[in-house]
VMD Tcl script that draws the C-alpha trace (Angstrom):
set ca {
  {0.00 0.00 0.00}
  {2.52 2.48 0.93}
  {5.00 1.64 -2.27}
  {1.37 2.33 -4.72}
  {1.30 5.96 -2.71}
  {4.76 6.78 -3.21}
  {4.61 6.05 -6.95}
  {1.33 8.03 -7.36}
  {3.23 10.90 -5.56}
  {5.77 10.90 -7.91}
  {5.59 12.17 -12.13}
  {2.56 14.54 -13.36}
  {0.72 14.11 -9.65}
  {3.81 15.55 -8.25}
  {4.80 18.49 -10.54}
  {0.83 19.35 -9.92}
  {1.57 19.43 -6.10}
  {4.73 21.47 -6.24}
  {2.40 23.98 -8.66}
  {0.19 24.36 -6.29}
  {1.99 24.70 -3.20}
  {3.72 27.82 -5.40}
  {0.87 29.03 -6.66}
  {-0.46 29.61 -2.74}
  {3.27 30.38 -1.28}
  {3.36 33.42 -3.70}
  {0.43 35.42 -2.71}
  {1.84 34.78 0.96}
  {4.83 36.11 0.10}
  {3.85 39.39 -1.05}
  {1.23 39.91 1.94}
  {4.42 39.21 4.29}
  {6.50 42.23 2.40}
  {3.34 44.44 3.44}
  {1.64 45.16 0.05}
  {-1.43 43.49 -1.54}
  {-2.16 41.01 -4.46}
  {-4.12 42.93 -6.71}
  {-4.26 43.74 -10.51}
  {-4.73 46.98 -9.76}
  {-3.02 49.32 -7.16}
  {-3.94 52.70 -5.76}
  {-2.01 55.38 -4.16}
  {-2.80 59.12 -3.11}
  {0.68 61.15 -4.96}
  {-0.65 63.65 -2.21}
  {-0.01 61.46 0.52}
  {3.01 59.85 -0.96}
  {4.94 63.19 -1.13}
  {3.94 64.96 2.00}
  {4.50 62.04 4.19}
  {7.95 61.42 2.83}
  {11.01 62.22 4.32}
  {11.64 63.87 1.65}
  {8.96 65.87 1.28}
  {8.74 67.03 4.51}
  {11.98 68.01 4.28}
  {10.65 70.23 0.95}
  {7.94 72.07 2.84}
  {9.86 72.73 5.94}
  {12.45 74.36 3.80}
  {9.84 76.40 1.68}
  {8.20 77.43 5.07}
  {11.07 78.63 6.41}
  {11.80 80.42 3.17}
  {8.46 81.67 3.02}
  {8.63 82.75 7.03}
  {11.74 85.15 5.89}
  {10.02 86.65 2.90}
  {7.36 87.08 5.07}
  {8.85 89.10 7.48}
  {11.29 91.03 4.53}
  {8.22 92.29 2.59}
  {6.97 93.30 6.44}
  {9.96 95.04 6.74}
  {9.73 96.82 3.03}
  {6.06 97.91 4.11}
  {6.92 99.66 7.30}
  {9.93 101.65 5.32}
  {7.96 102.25 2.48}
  {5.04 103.21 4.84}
  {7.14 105.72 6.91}
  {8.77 107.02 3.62}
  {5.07 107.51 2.09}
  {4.15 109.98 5.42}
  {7.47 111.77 4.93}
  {6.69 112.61 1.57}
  {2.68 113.37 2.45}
  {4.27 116.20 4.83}
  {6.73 117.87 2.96}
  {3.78 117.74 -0.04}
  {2.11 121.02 1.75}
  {5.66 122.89 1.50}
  {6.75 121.75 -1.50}
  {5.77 123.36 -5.19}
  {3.70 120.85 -7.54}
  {6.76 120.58 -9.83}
  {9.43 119.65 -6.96}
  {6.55 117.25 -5.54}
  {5.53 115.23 -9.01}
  {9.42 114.02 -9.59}
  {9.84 112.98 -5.74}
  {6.05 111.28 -6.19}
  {7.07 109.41 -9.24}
  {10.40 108.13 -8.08}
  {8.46 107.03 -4.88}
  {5.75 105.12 -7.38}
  {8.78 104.02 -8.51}
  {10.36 102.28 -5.53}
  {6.79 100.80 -4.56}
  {6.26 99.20 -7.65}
  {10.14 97.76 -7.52}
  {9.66 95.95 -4.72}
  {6.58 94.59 -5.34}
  {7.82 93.15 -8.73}
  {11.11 92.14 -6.35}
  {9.03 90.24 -4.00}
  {6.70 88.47 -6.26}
  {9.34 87.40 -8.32}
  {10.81 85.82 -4.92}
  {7.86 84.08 -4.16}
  {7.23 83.05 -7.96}
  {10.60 81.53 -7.28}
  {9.53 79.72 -4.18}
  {6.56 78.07 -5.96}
  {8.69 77.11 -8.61}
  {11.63 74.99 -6.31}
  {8.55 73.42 -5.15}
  {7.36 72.52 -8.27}
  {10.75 71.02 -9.28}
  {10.81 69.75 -6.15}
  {8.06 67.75 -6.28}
  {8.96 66.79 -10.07}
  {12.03 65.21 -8.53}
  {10.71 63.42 -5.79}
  {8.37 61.75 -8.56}
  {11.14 60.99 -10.83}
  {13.27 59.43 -7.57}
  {9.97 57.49 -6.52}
  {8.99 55.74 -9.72}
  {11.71 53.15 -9.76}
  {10.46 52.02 -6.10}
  {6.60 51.99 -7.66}
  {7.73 50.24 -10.65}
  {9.09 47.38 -7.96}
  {6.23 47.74 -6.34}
  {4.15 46.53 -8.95}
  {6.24 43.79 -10.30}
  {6.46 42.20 -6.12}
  {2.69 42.68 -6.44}
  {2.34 41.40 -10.08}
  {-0.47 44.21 -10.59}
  {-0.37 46.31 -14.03}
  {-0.86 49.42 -12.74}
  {-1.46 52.04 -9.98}
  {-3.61 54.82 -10.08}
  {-4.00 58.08 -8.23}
  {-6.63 57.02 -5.39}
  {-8.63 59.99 -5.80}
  {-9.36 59.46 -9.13}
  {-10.72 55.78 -8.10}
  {-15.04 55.37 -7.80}
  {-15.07 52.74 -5.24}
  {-12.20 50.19 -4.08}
  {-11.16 48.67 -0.99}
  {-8.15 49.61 1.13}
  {-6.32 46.81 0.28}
  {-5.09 47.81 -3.31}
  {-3.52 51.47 -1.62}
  {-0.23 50.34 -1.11}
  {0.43 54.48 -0.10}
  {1.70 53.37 2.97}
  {4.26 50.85 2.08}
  {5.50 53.11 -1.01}
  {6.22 56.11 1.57}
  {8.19 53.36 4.06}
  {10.15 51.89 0.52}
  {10.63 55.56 -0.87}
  {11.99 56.60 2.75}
  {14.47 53.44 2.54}
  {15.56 54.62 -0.53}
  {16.17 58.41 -0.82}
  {15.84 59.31 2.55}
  {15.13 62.79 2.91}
  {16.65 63.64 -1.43}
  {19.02 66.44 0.35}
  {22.15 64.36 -0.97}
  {20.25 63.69 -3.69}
  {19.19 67.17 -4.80}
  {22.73 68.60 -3.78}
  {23.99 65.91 -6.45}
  {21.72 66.98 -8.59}
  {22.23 70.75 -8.62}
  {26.28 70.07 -9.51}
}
mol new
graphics top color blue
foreach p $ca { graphics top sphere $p radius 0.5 }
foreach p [lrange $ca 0 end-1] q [lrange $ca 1 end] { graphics top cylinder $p $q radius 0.2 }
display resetview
């Protein structure tokens, strides 16, 4: 009895065995790296760069760039403000055609620093823009290994998704591979900027 066992176990009833004790071991293997089986994967891009290391690093750098612009243009208002009352009082003792020239150069000054400080903060906006670009390009080799672990064929932005469960976001375990990666980009963008 047991020799009529063994030979059933071995040939085509074997190789069918083995198939299916990989076919069940693979799934298993994917849920134990953290991310789902599912043809289709969603993430939120939102998520993925603001909980980043990276990205954090990003904002706190544009906030504290934004803080001192902040309090430079403050700075610009009060001078320009006290300069705008000095010229208001020497208006009643000065003739209209010593006034107009003093006037227009003050115009002048106003309008230069308000072109100087938008351009500044047009500036800001745009580092985080290319920022943000960056941290996309440095992510998508991570999502691309994402998907083949997962064998899905795509992800999509999770916003953009009617109704799916939470299983197929694999947000999470893209910001904890992306971290592993790049880290925070500094080294990265430094590199980058040479």
């Amino acid at each position: 009895m047991f020799a009529s066992v063994v030979n059933i176990m071995q040939g085509p009833f074997r190789a069918l065995c083995v198939l299916c004790l990989l076919t069940v071991a693979a799934p298993a293997s994917a849920q134990q790296l953290g991310v789902p089986q599912s043809g289709v994967l969603t993430i939120s891009s939102e998520r993925l760069f603001a909980e980043s290391e990276f990205g954090q690093r990003v904002f706190r750098e544009i906030e504290t760039e934004s803080s001192v612009l902040a309090k430079e243009n403050e700075r610009i208002v009060q001078e320009l403000s006290k300069e705008e009352k000095d010229l208001t009082e020497r208006r009643s003792s000065l003739a209209a055609d010593e006034f107009l020239p003093l006037a227009q150069a003050f115009d002048q000054k106003v309008q230069s620093h308000r072109d100087g400080q938008r351009a500044k903060l047009d500036a800001l906006a745009r580092r985080s823009e290319e920022a943000r670009n960056m941290f996309f390009d440095l992510a998508q080799p991570v999502l691309i290994d994402l998907l083949r672990e997962t064998g899905s064929s795509m992800i999509i932005e999770r916003s953009s998704v009617f109704l799916s469960s939470d299983a197929s976001d694999v947000t999470d375990a893209a910001i904890a591979r992306i971290n592993a990666a790049i880290g925070d980009g500094q080294a990265l963008e430094s590199g980058a900027d040479q």
